[in-house]
N, C-alpha and C positions, 0 to 999 in steps of 0.2 A: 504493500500500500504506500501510496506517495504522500510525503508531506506535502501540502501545498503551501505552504510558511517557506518550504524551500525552492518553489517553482520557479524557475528565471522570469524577471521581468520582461514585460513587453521591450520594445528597442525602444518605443517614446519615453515610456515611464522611466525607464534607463537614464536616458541621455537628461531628462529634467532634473534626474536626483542629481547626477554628475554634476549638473552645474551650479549645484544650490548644496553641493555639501559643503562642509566645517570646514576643510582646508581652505576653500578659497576665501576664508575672512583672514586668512593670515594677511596675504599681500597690501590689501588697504588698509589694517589694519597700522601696521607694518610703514608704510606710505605718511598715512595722514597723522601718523603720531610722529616719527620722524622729520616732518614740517614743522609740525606744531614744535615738537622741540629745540631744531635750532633757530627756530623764530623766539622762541625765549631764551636761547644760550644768547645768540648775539644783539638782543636787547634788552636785557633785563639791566634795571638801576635798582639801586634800595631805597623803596619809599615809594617807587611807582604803584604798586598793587594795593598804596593805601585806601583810594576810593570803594574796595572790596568789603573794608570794616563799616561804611556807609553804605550799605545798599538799599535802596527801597525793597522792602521782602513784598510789598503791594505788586510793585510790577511784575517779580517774581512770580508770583500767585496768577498775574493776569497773562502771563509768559504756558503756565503749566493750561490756565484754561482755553487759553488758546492750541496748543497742541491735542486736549481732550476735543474739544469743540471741530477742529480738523477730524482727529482719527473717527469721531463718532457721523460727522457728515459724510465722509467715504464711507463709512457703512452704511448708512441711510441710501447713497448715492446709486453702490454698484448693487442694492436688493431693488429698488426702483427702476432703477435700468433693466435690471434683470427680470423684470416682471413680476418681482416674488416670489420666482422659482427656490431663490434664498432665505431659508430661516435669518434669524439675526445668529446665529451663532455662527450658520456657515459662512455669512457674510461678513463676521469678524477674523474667522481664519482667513477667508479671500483676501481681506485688505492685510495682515498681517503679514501673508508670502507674498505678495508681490509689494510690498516694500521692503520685504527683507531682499527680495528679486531684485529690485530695485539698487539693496546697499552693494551687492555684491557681482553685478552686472556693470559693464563697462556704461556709464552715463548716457551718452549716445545711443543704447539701445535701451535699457532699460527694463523695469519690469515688466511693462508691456509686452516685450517677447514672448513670454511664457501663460499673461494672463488668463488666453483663451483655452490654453492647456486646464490653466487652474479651474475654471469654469468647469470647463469639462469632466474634470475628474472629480468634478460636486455634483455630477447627473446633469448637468446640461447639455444635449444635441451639440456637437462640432459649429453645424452651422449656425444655430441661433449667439453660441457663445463667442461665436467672430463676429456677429452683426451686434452683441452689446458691446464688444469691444472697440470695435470702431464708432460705436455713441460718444462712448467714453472718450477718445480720439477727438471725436468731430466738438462736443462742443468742451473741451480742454484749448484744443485751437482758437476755437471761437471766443473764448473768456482771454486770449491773446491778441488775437485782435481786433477787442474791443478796447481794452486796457491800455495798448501802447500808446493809442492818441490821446487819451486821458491823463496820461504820466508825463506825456511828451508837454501838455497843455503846463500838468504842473510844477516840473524842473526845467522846462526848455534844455539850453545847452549845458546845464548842470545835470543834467542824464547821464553825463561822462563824466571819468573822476580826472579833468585838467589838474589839479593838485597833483594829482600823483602818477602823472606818465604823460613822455613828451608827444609831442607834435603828432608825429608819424604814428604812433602806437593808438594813439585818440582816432585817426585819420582809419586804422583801418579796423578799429572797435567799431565806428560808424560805420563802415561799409559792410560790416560782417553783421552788427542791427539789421541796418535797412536791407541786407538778402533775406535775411534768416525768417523779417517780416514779411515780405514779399513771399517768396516759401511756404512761410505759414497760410499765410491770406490763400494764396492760390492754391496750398493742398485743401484746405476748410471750404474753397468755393468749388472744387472738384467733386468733394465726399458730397456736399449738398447736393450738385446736379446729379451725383450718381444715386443718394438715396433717394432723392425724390421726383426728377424725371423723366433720367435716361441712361439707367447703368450697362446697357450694353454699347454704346457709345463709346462712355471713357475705357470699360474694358480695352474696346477697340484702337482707341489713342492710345492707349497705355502696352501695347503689342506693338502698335509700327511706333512708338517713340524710342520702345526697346531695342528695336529689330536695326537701329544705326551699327554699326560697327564697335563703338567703345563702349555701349548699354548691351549689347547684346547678351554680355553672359547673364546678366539679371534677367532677361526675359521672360522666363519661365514664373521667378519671382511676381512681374508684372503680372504675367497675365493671372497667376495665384490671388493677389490683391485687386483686378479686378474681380476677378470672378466673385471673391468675397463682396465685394461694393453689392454685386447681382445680389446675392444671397442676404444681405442685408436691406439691400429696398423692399426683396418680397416679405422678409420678416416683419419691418419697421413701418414699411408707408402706412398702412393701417392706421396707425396708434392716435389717439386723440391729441389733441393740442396740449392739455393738463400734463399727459407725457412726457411733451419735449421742456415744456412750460418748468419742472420739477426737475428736470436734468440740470437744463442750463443754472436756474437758481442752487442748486445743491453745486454746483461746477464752481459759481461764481463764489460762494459761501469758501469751500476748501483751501479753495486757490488764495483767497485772500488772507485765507485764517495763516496759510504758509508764509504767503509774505510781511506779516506782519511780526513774526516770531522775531526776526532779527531785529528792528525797533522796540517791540517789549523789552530782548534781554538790555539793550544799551540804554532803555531808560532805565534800567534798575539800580545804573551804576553812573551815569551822567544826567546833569540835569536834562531838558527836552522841551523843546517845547514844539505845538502843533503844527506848524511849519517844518520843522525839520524832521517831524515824526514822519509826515509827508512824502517828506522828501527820499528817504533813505526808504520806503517804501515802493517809489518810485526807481528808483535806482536798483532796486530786487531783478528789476526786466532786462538791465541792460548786464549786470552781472548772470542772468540768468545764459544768454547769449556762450558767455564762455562754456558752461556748465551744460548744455547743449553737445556742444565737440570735445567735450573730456572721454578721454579713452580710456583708462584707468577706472578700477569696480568704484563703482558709486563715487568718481570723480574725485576719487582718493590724492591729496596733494595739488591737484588744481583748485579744487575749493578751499583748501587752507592757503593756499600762493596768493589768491586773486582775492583775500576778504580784507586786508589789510587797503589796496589801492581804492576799492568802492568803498570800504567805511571807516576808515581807520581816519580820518577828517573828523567824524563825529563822536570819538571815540577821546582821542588825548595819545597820550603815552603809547609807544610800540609796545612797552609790556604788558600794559592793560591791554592793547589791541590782539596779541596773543591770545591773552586768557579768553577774551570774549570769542574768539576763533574756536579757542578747545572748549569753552562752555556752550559754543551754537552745536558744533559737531557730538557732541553728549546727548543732546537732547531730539537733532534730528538723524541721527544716522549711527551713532553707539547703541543710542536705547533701541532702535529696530534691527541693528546686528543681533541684541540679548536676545530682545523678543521672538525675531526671528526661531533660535537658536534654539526657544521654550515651544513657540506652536507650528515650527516643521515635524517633528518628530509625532507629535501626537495629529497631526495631518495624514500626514503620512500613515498612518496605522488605521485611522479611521478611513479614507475616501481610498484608498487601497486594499481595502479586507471588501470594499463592496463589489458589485457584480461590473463586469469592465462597463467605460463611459461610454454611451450611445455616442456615435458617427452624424447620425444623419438628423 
């Protein structure tokens, strides 16, 4: 009699554990603590980390609600999206692994890779769990650009950290914004025409734009992500207005709860006031920009590189600008390596003992 505790994995369930197991938190681990500490060997003074014995514990507190308030809207978010096919519980494991996916997946790709996986293997159909995933996608985009003219309105050319990098480096931060926007824009206005009034069309673009010579080898990929766009209008077009109406507000709700983490911690430790709080909120979009094309898992060492030039102005001291570097990285991406670390394993054991995930 065979044990089935010891049956080989499928190849997908394979290749997901692979990429989401324990070792790979060494390397960013490994990364972003080694940033963070010779950014405190070669600035530390005695007396800088006094502001630390003054903290407002207030903003503290409104720093920890803001993080509950985020985790708890992602899970509101992706059980609505998902039609309810999601208990609350499963939809706490979901948001848990794919930010753990997230910390440990090179930035650029993200946990997003694997979402529709994760879906999947909570009993949702292949293809419906690619079409909430591209909800999720379309209005993430969309809560981008709508914000960047908003931010643009209210730093203008203080959207760029001019303190802290010359000429050239500003010159092509801005040029790598306004792609990345453009980019955006034009992939959000694609997803819409393909949900909603002609996804075999873009499949079709999305084949002969492939079919050039130096896209060709992604072709295959293209025509994969159209065909999902297909799969997702027949899912999605249906759905009432209250639908998308709840998407977008739970989208716009997270997204902002994120951005605002880094202004809560610095008011806790410098004074603030509404304007600047603004500001540096504002400036979340265009440091987001870097953290976009970070290759490294969970943009390990480029997010601690690049926090000092966008905030370290609002901030004081390079030593205090450390610590506030190693207390952001605690709070958004240590505490979901633990977490991670706590509801993979009991994930795994549960949506793995059950009967394999429906395909179709």
């Amino acid at each position: 009699m065979t044990d089935k505790s010891l049956a080989p994995l499928p190849e997908d369930d394979a290749h997901f554990l692979q990429r989401l197991q324990p070792s790979r938190l060494i390397l960013p681990v490994v990364i972003g603590l080694s940033v963070v500490g010779f950014m405190f060997w070669r600035s530390y003074k005695p007396g800088d980390l006094a502001p630390l014995a003054h903290a407002r514990w207030e903003w503290l507190l409104v720093t920890l609600g803001v993080l509950l308030a985020r985790d708890f809207g992602y899970i509101y978010r992706i059980r609505h999206i998902a039609e309810r096919e999601l208990n609350y519980r499963q939809s706490l494991d979901v948001i848990m692994i794919w930010e753990f996916a997230s910390c440990v997946l090179p930035s650029a790709v993200g946990g997003t890779a694997v979402a529709s996986f994760i879906l999947n293997k909570e009993g949702i159909p292949l293809g419906k769990s690619l079409a909430y995933i591209m909800v999720t996608a379309l209005v993430d985009n969309l809560y981008y650009v709508i914000m960047v003219p908003l931010v643009v309105l209210i730093a203008g050319a203080g959207l760029y950290p001019h303190e802290a990098m010359q000429g050239a480096f500003i010159a092509t931060l801005r040029v790598a914004f306004v792609i990345s926007y453009v980019a955006v824009t034009a992939y959000a206005g694609l997803m819409l025409y393909a949900i909603f009034i002609n996804p075999k069309s873009v499949r079709r673009l999305l084949v002969r734009l492939f079919s050039f010579r130096l896209l060709r080898r992604w072709q295959r990929s293209a025509y994969k992500h159209g065909q999902g766009m297909m799969d997702a209008s027949i899912q999605l077009r249906g759905n009432p207005a209250i639908y998308w109406w709840r998407a977008a507000a739970s989208t716009f709700f997270v997204w902002t709860a994120r951005y605002l983490v880094i202004g809560c911690l610095i008011a806790a430790f410098v004074p603030m006031d509404a304007d600047t709080f603004l500001f540096i909120f504002a400036r979340n979009l265009t440091y987001k920009v870097l953290l976009l094309l970070a290759i490294t898992p969970g943009g390990a060492g480029i997010v601690e590189g690049a926090f000092p030039t966008f905030f370290g102005k609002f901030i004081g001291t390079a030593t205090l600008t450390s610590f506030m570097v190693l207390l952001y990285r605690v709070v958004t991406y240590y505490l979901y390596l633990v977490l991670g670390t706590i509801f993979l394993p009991r994930w795994v054991a549960r949506v793995f003992a059950k009967r394999p995930a429906k395909l179709t």
